[in-house]
SEMI-875690 format. One record per atom (N, C-alpha, C): x, y, z; chain; residue in one letter; residue number from 1. Coordinates in Angstrom, 2 decimals, padded with zeros to 5 digits, m for minus. Layout:
residues N
c1,c2,c3,c,r,k
X,Y,Z,A,a,NUM .
...
END
This chain:
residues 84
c1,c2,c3,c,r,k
000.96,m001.26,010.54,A,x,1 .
001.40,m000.01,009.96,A,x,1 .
000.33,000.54,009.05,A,x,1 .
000.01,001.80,008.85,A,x,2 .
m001.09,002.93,008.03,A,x,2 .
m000.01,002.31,006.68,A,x,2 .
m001.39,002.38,005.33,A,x,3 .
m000.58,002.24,004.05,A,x,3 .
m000.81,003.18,003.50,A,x,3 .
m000.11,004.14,002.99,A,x,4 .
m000.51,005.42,002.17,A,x,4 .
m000.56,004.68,000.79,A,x,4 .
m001.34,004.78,m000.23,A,x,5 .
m001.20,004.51,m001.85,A,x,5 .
m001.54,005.30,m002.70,A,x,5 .
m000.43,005.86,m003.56,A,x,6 .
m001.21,006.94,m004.51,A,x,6 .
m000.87,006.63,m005.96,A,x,6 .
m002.09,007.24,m006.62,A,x,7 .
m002.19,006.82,m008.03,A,x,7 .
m002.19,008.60,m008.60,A,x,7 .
m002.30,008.22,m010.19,A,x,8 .
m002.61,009.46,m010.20,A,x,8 .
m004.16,009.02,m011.23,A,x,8 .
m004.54,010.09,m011.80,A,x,9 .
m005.54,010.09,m012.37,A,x,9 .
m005.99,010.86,m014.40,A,x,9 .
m006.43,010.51,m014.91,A,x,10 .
m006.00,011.11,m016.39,A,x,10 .
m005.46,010.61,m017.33,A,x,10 .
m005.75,010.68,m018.06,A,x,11 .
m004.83,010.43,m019.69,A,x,11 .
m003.77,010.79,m019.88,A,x,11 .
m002.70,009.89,m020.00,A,x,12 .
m001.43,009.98,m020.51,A,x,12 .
m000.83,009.91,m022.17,A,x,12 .
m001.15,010.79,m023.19,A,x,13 .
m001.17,010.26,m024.48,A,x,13 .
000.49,009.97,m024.39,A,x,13 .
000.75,009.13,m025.52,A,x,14 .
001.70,008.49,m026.06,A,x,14 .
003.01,008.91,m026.73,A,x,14 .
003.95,009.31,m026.36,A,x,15 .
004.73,009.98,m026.86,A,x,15 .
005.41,009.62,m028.30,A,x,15 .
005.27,008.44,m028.82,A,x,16 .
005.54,008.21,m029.84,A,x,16 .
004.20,007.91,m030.70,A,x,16 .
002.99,008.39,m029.99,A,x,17 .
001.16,008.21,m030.83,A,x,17 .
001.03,006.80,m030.74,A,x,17 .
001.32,005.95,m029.61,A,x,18 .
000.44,005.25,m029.24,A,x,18 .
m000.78,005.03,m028.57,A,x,18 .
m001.17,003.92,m027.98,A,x,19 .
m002.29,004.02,m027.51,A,x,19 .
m002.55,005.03,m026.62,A,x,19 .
m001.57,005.50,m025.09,A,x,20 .
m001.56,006.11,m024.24,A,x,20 .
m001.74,005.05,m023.11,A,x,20 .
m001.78,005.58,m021.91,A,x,21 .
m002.57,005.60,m020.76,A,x,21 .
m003.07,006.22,m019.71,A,x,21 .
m004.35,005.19,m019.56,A,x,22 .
m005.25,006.09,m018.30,A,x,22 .
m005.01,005.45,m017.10,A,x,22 .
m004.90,006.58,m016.29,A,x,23 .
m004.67,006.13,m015.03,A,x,23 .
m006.04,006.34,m014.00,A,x,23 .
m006.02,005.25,m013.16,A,x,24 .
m007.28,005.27,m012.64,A,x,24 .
m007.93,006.01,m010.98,A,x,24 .
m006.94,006.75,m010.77,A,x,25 .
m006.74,007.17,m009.45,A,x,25 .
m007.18,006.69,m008.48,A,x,25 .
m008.31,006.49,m007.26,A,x,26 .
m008.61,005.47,m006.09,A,x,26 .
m007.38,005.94,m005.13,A,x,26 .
m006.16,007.31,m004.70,A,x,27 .
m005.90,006.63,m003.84,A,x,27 .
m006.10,006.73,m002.67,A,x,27 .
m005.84,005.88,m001.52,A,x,28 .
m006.67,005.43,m000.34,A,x,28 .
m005.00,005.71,000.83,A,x,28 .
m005.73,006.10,001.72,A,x,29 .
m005.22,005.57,002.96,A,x,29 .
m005.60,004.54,004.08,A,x,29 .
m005.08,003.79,004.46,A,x,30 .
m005.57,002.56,005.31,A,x,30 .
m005.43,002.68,006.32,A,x,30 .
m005.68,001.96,007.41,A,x,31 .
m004.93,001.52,009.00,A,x,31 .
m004.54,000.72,008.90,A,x,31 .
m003.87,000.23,010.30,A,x,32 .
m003.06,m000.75,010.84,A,x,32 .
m003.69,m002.11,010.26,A,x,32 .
m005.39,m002.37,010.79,A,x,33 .
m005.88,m003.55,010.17,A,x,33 .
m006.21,m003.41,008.70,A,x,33 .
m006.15,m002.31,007.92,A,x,34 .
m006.67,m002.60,006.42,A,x,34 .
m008.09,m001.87,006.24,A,x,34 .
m008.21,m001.04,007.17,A,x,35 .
m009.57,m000.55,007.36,A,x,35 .
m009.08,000.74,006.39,A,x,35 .
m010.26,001.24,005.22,A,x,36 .
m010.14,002.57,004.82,A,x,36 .
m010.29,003.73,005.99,A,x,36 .
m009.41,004.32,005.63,A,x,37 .
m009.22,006.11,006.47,A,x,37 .
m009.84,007.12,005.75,A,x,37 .
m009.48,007.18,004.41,A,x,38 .
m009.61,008.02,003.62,A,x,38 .
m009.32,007.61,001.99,A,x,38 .
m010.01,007.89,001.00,A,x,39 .
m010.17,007.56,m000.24,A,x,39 .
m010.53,008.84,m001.31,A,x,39 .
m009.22,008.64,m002.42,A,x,40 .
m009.52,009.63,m003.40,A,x,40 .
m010.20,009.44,m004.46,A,x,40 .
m011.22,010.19,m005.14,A,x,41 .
m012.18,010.33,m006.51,A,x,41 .
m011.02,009.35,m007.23,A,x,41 .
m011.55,009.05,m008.42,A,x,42 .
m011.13,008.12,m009.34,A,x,42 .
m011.21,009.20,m010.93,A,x,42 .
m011.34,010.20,m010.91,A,x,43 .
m011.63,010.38,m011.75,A,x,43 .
m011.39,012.57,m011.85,A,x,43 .
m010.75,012.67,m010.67,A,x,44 .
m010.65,013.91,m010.56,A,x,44 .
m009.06,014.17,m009.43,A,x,44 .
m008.72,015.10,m009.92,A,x,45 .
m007.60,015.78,m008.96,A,x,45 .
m007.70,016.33,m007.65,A,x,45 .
m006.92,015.15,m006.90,A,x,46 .
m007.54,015.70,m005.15,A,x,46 .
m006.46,015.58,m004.38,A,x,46 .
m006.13,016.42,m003.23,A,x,47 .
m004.97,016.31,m002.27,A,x,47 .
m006.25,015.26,m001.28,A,x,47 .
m005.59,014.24,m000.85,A,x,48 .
m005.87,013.74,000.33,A,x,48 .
m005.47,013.40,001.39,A,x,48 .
m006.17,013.66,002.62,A,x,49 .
m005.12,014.18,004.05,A,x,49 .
m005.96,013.27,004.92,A,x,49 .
m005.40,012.48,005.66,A,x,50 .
m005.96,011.90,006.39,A,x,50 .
m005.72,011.80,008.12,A,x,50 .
m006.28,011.71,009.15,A,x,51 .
m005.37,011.43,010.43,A,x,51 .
m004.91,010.21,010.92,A,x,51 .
m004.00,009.89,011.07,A,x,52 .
m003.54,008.46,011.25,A,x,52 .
m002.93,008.84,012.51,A,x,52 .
m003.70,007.67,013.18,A,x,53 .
m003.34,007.50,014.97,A,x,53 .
m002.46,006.46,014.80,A,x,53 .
m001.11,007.28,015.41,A,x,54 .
000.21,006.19,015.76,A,x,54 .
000.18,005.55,016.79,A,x,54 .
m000.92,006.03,017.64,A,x,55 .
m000.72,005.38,019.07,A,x,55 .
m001.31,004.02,019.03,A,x,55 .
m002.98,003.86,018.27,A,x,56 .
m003.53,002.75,017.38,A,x,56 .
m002.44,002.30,016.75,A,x,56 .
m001.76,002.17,016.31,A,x,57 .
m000.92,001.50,015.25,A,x,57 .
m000.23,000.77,016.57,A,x,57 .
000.60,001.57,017.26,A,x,58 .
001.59,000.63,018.36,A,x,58 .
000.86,m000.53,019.14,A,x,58 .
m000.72,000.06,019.30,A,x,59 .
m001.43,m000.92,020.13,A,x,59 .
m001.96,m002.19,019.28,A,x,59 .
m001.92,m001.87,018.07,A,x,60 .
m002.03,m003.32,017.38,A,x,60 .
m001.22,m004.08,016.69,A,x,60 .
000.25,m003.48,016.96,A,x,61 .
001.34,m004.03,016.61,A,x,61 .
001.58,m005.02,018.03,A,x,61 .
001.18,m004.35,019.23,A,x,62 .
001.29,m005.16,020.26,A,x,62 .
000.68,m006.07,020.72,A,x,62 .
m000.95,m006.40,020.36,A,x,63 .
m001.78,m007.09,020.49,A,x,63 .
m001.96,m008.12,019.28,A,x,63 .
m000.62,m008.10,017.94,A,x,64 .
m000.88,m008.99,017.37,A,x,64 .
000.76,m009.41,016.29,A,x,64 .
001.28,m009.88,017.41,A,x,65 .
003.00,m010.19,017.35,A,x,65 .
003.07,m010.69,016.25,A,x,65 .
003.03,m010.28,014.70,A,x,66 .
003.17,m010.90,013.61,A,x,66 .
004.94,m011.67,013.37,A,x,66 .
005.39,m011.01,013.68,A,x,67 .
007.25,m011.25,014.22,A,x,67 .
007.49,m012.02,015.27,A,x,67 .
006.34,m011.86,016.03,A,x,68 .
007.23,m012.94,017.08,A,x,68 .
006.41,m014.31,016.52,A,x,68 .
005.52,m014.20,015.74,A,x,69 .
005.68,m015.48,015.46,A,x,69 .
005.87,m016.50,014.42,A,x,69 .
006.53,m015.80,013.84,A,x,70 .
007.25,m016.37,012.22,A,x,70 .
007.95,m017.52,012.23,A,x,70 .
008.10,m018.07,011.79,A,x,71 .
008.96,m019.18,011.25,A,x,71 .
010.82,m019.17,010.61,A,x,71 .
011.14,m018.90,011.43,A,x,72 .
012.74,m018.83,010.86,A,x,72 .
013.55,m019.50,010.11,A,x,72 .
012.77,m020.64,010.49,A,x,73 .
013.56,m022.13,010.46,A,x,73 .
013.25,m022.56,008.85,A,x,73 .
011.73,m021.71,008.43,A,x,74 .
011.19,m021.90,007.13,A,x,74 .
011.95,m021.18,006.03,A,x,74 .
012.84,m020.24,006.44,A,x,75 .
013.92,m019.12,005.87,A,x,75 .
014.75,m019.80,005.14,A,x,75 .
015.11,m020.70,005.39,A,x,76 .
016.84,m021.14,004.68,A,x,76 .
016.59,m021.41,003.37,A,x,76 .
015.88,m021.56,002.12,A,x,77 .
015.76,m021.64,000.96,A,x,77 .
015.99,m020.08,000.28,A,x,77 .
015.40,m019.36,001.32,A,x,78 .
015.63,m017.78,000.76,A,x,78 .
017.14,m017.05,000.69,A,x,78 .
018.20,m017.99,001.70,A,x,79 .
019.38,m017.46,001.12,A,x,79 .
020.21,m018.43,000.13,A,x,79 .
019.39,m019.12,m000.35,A,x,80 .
020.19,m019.80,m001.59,A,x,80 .
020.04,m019.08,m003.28,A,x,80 .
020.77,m019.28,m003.98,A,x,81 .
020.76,m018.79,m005.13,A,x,81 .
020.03,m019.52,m005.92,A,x,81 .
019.87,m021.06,m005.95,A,x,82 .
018.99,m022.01,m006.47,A,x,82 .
018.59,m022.71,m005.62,A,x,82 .
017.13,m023.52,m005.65,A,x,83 .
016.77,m024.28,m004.75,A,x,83 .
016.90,m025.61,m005.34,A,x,83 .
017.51,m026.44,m004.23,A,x,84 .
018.01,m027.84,m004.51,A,x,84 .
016.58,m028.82,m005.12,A,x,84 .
END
């Protein structure tokens, strides 16, 4: 699956005069493998638009069965409330 991630970018002062924060912007769009598509300034206000091929996405969802090959059997601790 494409990962969209967005940040924003700028100084946030403090509403009660604290320190504040800065935010560092970077954000990126990915592909299916983790490959950058597209990447935003870090330091400025930007719309970023990228093209993301769905058809790539299906073909490497198919050529790399992350689901079919999981472990189920490794699951059963995850529906307990405490582990024994």
């Amino acid at each position: 699956m494409p990962l969209l991630a967005c940040n924003r970018t700028g100084f946030e002062a403090s509403p009660d005069g604290g320190r504040g924060i800065e935010f560092w912007g970077s954000s990126f769009v990915a592909g299916p493998q983790g490959e950058f598509l597209a990447s935003a300034s870090t330091d400025t206000r930007e719309l970023l638009v990228a093209d993301v091929d769905l058809a790539r996405s299906e073909n490497v969802r198919r050529i790399w069965p992350f689901l079919r090959d999981r472990r189920i059997d490794a699951y059963d601790d995850l529906l307990r409330r405490f582990r024994d």
